[in-house]
C-alpha positions in Angstrom: -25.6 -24.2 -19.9 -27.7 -23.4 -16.7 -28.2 -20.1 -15.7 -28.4 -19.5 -11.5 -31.8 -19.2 -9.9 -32.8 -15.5 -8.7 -32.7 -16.6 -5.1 -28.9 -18.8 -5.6 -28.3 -15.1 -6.8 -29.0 -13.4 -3.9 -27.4 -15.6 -1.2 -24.3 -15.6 -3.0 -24.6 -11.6 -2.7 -25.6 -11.7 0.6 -22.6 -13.9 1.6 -20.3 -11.4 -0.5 -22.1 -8.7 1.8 -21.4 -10.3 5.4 -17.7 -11.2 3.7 -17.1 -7.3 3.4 -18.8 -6.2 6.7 -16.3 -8.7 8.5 -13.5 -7.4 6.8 -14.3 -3.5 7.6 -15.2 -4.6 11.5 -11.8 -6.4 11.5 -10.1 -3.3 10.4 -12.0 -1.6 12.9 -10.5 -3.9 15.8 -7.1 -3.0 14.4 -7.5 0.4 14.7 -8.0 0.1 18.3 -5.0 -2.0 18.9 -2.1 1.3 18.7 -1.5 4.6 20.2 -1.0 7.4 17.2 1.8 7.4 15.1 4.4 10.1 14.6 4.6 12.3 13.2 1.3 11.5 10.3 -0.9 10.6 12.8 0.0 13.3 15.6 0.2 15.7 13.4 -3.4 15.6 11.5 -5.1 14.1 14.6 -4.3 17.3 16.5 -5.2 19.6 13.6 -8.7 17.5 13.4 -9.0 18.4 17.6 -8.2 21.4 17.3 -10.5 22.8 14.5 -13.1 21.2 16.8 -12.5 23.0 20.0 -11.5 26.0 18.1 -14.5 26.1 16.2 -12.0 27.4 13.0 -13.4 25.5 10.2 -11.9 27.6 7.6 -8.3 27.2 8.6 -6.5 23.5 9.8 -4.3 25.0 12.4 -1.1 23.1 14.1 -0.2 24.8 17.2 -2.5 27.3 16.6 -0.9 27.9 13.3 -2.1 27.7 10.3 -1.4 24.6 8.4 -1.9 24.0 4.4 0.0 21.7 3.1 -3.2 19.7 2.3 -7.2 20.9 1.9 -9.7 20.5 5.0 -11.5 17.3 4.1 -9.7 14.8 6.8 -9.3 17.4 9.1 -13.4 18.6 8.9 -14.2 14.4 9.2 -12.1 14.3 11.9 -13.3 17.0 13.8 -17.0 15.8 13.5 -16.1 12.4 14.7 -14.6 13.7 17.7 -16.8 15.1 18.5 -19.4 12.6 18.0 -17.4 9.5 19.3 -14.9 11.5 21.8 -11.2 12.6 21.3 -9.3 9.2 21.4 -7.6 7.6 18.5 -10.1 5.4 17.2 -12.6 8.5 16.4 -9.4 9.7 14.5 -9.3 6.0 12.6 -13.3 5.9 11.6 -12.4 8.0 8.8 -9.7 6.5 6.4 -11.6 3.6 8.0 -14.5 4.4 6.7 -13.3 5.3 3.3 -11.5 2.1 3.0 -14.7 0.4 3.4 -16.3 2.8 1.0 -13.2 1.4 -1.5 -13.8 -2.2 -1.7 -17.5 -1.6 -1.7 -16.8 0.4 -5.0 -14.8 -2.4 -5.9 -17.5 -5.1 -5.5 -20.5 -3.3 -7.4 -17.9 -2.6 -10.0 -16.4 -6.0 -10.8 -19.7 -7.0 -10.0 -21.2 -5.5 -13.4 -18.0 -6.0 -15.4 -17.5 -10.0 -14.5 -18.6 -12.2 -12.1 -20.2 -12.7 -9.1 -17.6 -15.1 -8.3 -14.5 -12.5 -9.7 -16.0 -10.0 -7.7 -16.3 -11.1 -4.1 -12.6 -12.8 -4.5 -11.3 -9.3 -5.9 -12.2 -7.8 -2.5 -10.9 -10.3 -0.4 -7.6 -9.8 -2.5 -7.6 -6.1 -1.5 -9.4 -6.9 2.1 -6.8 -9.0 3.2 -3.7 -7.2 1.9 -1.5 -4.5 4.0 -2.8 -1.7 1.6 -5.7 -2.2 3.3 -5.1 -3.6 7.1 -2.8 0.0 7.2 -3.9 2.3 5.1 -7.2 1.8 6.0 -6.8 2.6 9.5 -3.9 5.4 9.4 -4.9 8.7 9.8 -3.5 10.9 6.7 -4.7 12.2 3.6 -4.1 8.9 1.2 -6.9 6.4 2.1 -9.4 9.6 1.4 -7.7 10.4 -2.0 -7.0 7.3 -2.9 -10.9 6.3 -2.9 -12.3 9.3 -4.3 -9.8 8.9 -7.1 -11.2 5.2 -7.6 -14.7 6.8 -7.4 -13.9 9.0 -10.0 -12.7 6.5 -12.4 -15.7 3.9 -11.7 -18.3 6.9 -12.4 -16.2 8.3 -15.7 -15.7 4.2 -16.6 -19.4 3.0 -16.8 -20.4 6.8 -17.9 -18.2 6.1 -21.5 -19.5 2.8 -21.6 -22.8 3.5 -21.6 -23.4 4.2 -25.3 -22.3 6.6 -27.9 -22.7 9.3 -25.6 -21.4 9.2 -21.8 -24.3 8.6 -19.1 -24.6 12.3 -18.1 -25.3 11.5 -14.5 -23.0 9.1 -14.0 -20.5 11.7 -14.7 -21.9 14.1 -12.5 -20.9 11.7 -9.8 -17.8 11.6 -11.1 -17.5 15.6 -11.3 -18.5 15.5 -7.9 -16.1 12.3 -6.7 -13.0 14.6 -8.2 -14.1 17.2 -6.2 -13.7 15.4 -3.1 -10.9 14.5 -3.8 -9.3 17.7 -4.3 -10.6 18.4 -1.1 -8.5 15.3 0.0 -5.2 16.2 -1.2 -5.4 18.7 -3.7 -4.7 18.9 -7.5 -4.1 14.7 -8.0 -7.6 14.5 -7.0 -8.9 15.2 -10.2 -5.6 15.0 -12.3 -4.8 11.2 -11.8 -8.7 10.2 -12.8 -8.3 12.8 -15.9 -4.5 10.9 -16.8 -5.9 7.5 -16.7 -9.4 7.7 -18.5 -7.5 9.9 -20.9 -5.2 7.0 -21.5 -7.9 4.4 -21.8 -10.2 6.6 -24.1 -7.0 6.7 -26.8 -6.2 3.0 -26.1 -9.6 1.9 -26.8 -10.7 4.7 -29.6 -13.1 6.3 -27.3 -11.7 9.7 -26.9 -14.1 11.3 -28.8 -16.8 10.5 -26.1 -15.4 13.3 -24.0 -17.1 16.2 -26.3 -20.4 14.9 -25.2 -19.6 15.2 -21.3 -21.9 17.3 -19.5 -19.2 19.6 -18.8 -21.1 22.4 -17.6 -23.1 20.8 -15.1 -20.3 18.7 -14.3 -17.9 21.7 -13.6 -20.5 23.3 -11.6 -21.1 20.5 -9.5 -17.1 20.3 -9.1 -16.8 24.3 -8.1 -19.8 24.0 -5.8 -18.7 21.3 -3.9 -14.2 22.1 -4.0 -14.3 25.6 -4.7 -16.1 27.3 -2.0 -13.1 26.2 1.1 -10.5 27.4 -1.4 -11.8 30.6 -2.9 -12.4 31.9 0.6 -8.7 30.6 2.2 -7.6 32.8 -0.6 -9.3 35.3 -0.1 -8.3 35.6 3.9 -4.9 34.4 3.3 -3.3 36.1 -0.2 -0.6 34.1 -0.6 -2.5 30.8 -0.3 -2.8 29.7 -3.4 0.7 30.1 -4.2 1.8 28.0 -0.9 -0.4 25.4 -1.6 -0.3 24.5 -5.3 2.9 26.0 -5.8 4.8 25.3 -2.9 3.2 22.0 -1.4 2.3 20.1 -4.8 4.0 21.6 -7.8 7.1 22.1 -6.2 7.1 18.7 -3.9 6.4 16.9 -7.5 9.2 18.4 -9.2 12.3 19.0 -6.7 14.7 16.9 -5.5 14.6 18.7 -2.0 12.1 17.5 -0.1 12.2 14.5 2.3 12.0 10.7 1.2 14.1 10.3 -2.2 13.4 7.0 -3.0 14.9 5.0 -6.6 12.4 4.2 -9.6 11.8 1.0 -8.7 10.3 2.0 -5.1 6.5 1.6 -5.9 7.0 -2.1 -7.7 8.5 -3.3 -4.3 5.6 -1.2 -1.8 3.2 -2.7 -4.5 4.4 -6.2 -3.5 4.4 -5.7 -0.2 0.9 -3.8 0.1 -1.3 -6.7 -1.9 1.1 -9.6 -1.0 1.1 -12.5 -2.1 -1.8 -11.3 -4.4 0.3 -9.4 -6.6 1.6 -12.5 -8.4 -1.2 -13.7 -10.3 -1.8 -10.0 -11.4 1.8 -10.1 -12.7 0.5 -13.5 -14.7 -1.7 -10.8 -16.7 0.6 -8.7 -18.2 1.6 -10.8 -21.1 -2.0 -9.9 -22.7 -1.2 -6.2 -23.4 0.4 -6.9 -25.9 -1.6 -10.5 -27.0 -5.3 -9.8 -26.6 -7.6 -13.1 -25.9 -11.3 -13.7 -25.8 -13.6 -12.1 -23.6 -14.0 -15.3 -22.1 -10.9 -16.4 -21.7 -9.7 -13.6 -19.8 -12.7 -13.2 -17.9 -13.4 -9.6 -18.6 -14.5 -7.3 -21.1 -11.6 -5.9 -23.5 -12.2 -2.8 -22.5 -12.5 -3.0 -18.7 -9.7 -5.0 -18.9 -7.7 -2.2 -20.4 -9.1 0.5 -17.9 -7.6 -1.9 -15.5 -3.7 -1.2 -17.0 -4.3 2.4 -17.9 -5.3 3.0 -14.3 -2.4 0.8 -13.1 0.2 1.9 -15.1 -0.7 5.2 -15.4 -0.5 6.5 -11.9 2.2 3.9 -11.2 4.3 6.1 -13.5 3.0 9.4 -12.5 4.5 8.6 -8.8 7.5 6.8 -10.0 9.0 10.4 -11.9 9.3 12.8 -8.6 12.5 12.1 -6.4 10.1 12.0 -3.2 8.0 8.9 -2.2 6.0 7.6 0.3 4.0 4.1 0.4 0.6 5.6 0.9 0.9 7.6 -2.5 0.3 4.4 -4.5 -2.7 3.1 -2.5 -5.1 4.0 -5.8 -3.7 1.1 -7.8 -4.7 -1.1 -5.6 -8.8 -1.6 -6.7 -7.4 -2.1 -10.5 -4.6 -4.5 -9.1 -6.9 -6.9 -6.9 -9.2 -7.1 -9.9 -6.2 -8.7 -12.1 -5.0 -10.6 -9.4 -8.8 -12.3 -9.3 -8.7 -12.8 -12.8 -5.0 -14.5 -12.5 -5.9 -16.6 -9.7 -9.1 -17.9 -11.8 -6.9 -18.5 -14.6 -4.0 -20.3 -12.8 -5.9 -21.9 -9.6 -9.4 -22.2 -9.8 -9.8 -25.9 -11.1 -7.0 -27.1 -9.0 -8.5 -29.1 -6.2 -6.5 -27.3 -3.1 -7.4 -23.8 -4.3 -9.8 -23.3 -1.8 -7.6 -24.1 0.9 -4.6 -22.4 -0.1 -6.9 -18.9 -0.8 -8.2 -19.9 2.9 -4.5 -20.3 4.1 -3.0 -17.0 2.3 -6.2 -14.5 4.0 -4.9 -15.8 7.4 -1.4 -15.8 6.7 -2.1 -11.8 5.7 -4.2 -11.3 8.7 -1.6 -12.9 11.0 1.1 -10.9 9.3 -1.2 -7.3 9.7 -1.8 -8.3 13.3 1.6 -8.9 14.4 2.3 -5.2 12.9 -0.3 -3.8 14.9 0.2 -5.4 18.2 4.4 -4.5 17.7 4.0 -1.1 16.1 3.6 0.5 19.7 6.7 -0.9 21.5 9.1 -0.1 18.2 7.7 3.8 17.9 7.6 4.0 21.6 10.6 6.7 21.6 9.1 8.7 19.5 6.1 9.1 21.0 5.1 11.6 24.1 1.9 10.0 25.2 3.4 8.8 28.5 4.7 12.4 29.2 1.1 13.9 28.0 -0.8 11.0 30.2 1.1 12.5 33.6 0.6 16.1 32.2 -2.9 16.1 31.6 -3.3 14.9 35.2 -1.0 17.5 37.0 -0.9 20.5 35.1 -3.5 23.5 35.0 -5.2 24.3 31.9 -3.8 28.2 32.9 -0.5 26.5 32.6 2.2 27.2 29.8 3.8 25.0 28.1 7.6 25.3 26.6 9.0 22.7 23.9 12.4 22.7 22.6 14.7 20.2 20.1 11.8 18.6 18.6 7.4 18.7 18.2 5.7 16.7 20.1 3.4 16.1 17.8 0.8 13.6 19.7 0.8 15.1 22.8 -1.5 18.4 22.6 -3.9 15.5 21.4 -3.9 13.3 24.8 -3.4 16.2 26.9 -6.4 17.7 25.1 -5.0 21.2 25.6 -6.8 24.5 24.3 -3.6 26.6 24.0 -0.6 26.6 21.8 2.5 25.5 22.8 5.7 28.0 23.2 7.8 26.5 20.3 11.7 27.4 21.5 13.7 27.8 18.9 16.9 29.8 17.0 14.0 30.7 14.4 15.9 32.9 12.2 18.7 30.4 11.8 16.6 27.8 11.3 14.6 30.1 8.4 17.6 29.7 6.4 18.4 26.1 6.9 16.2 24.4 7.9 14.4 21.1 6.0 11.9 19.8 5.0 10.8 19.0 8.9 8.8 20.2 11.9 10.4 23.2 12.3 9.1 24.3 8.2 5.7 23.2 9.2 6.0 25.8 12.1 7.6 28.9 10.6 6.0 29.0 7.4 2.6 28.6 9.3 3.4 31.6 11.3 4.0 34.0 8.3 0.2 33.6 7.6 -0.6 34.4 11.0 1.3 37.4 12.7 -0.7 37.1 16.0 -0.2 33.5 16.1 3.4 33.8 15.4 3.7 34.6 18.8 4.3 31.0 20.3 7.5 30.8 18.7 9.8 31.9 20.8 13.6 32.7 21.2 16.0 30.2 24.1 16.1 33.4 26.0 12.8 32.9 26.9 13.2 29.8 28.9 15.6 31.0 32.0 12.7 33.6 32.9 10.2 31.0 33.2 11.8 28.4 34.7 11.3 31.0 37.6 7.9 31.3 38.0 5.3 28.6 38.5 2.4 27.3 36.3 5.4 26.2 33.1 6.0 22.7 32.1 8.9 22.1 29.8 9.0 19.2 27.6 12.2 18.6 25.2 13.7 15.3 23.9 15.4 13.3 26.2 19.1 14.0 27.1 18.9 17.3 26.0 22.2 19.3 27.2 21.5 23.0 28.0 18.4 22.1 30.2 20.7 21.6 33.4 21.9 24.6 32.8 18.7 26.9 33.3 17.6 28.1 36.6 14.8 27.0 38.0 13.7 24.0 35.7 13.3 20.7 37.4 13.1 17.5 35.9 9.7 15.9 37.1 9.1 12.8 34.8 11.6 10.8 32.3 9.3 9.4 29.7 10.6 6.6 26.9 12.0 9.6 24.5 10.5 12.5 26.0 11.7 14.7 29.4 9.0 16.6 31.4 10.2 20.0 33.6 8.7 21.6 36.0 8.8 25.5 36.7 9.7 27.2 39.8 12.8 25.1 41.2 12.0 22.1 44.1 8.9 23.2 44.9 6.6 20.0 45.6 4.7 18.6 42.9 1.3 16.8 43.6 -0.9 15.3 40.7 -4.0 16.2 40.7 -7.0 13.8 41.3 -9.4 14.1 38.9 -12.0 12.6 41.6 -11.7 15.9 43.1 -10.8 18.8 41.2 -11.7 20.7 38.2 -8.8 22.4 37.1 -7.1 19.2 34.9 -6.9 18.6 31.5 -9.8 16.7 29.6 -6.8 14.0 28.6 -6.6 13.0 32.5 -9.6 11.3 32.4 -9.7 10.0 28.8 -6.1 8.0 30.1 -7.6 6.9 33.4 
């Protein structure tokens, strides 16, 4: 048996290296390809902007209302890379961007100690070339943050138990520290779903009894000092806080049958396919060995690492499978565990066979075609949607003294590209809506409001609307086709956009943009879409 010199070593590491670099710059190039989504994007883009230009870093803010469905993290990162890289949507990107990256680099140094050299770089083309991470890699929401800080976790706790007898106690500081974050990323799952799956695996391979020689207490400090400063003090200026977040937004969202999204059972096994397709298969090849063990060699990884990978798999597969709500981007954790069994499927099934190379060559561009013609086609489908083409003549005519009115829906993306510093007037029959209203827009906006009297003010009643249509210096933006507009004085329609209508105030008087050559008084948008 020869072993491989030092320096074949190295280059193969240094090609795994450049392999991972091209993927995350690729990812960056797709990022630049589409305007924001609604609502996700819209919606945490603009609470990112406008913690930055309100300088309010203890309280995300949507319309100038508060806004806690989910901890800060994204929207601090956000905030500092606008206003590093300027307000435009691929500042907004470089974060789940950059924890994507920060996700199959985990990946690599992990399968790299566990297995091969040769398992590991093709684990993280599996996951580098698979819609989990060509989307969720580049959308800007809470998942791609939790779901690496989760897989942080897990790595840390993993190779801390495996150490010895007893944990490595600094290796499980990182991991203290990784949960941490990731409460800060979405909340309680941050550190729950790490807990759930190492507890699994500890039982399934007889190691529970490891956990009494944690360092807990430096561990727990490091976890209050780093989560539990941003939500002690939200309690303490908002009292009710704690009950809205982890009652109302987690608890609750987990266990009712109310909230948006129901989705069957099943829902996750077919985003699972789609997400690390066609990768998925040889993973699926694997599952026969939980219940028939093989050698080490044989399967290509240690026992016990290959049961970490089906605890972690199963485990928060099932977790998300129970609740009646689902989204795609919840599962986006499994996917680290999953690319690692689909490499250790594919060397089992493929890797003699004398067209492998070719067909693994012909699969990463079939996935990157696949991811690119989503990108490029996103735009045009959402276009409706969307208010960026009302927001990009807005910027460039309105005032920044300027009011603006919004009725029969939020448009979520276009405080963004305007780049304006003042809340909307949000027209609405609120106390109807109080009582029926959904899990939608509208919720985001009242419930906000009851932690903010003063705030509260820019929702408004319909009556409001006839008064300023009156007067100038208002711009009224609704969805298009919307009936009772016609019908109050004053209001002119000044641009039709794909879904969205723009008014003007103050009947036919004329309307000139304003060049932003020559005067001062536009938004900060008019440039940025020049």
């Amino acid at each position: 048996m020869t072993t491989a010199s030092p320096s074949h070593n190295a280059n193969e590491r240094r090609t795994t290296w450049l392999i991972l670099a091209a993927l995350w710059l690729l990812l960056l190039v797709f990022a630049s390809l589409r305007p924001l989504a609604v609502p996700d994007e819209g919606r945490y883009g603009e609470v990112g902007r406008w913690m930055l230009v309100s300088g309010d870093w203890l309280t995300p803010r949507l319309n100038g209302l508060p806004f806690f469905h989910k901890p800060p993290l994204l929207h601090w990162l956000d905030a500092i890379s606008l206003a590093t890289f300027g307000v435009h949507e691929l500042a907004l990107r470089l974060v789940p961007a950059l924890h994507g990256g920060l996700m199959i680099v985990a990946l690599y140094l992990a399968a790299r100690q566990i297995s091969t050299e040769v398992i590991a770089r093709r684990a993280v083309i599996m996951l580098g070339t698979g819609l989990g991470f060509w989307v969720g890699g580049q959308y800007v929401n809470h998942d791609m943050l939790v779901a690496t800080w989760i897989g942080l976790a897990i790595w840390c706790f993993a190779f801390a138990f495996m150490a010895g007898d007893k944990p490595n106690a600094w290796l499980a500081r990182l991991g203290f520290i990784a949960c941490a974050l990731g409460m800060l990323s979405k909340g309680l799952i941050g550190f729950a779903l790490p807990g759930l799956v190492l507890l699994i695996w500890l039982i399934w391979t007889r190691q529970l009894k490891k956990i009494l020689y944690l360092p807990w207490v430096s561990g727990l400090g490091l976890f209050v000092l780093v989560a539990g400063p941003w939500f002690l003090q939200a309690q303490r200026t908002y009292p009710d806080f704690f009950n809205y977040m982890f009652i109302g937004q987690q608890f609750n969202r987990y266990t009712a049958a109310t909230y948006n999204n129901p989705q069957p059972w099943w829902f996750f096994l077919l985003a699972l396919t789609l997400l690390l397709f066609p990768w998925i298969f040889f993973a699926i090849g694997q599952i026969r060995r939980v219940t028939t063990m093989t050698l080490t060699n044989a399967i290509g990884l240690d026992q016990a690492w290959w049961q970490l990978c089906w605890a972690w798999l199963l485990g928060i597969l099932v977790f998300f499978s129970i609740p009646n709500s689902k989204l795609v981007g919840y599962i986006l954790p499994v996917l680290p565990p999953l690319a690692l069994l689909a490499s250790l499927g594919w060397g089992r099934v493929m890797a003699r066979r004398a067209y492998a190379g070719k067909l693994f060559a012909g699969i990463c561009l079939m996935n990157f075609g696949i991811a690119l013609v989503l990108v490029l086609n996103v735009g045009g489908v959402t276009q409706k949607g969307r208010s960026k083409d009302v927001a990009e003549v807005l910027a460039c005519t309105a005032s920044p003294n300027d009011t603006f009115y919004v009725s029969g829906a939020y448009p979520y993306d276009l405080p963004f590209y305007v780049q304006t510093t003042r809340a909307m007037v949000t027209v609405e029959d609120w106390p109807t809506l109080r009582k029926k209203s959904g899990d939608g827009w509208q919720r985001e906006l009242f419930e906000g409001a009851d932690f903010d009297a003063q705030a509260a003010k820019v929702l408004q009643s319909p009556e409001v609307l006839a008064p300023a249509g009156l007067v100038q210096g208002n711009w009224f933006i609704t969805r298009s086709g919307l009936p009772f507009v016609s019908q109050l004085p004053g209001w002119t329609l000044y641009f039709k956009g794909a879904g969205w209508d723009l008014y003007r105030s103050g009947g036919a008087l004329p309307a000139t943009p304003v060049d932003p050559n020559t005067k001062v008084s536009t938004f900060p948008g008019c440039k940025a879409t020049r």
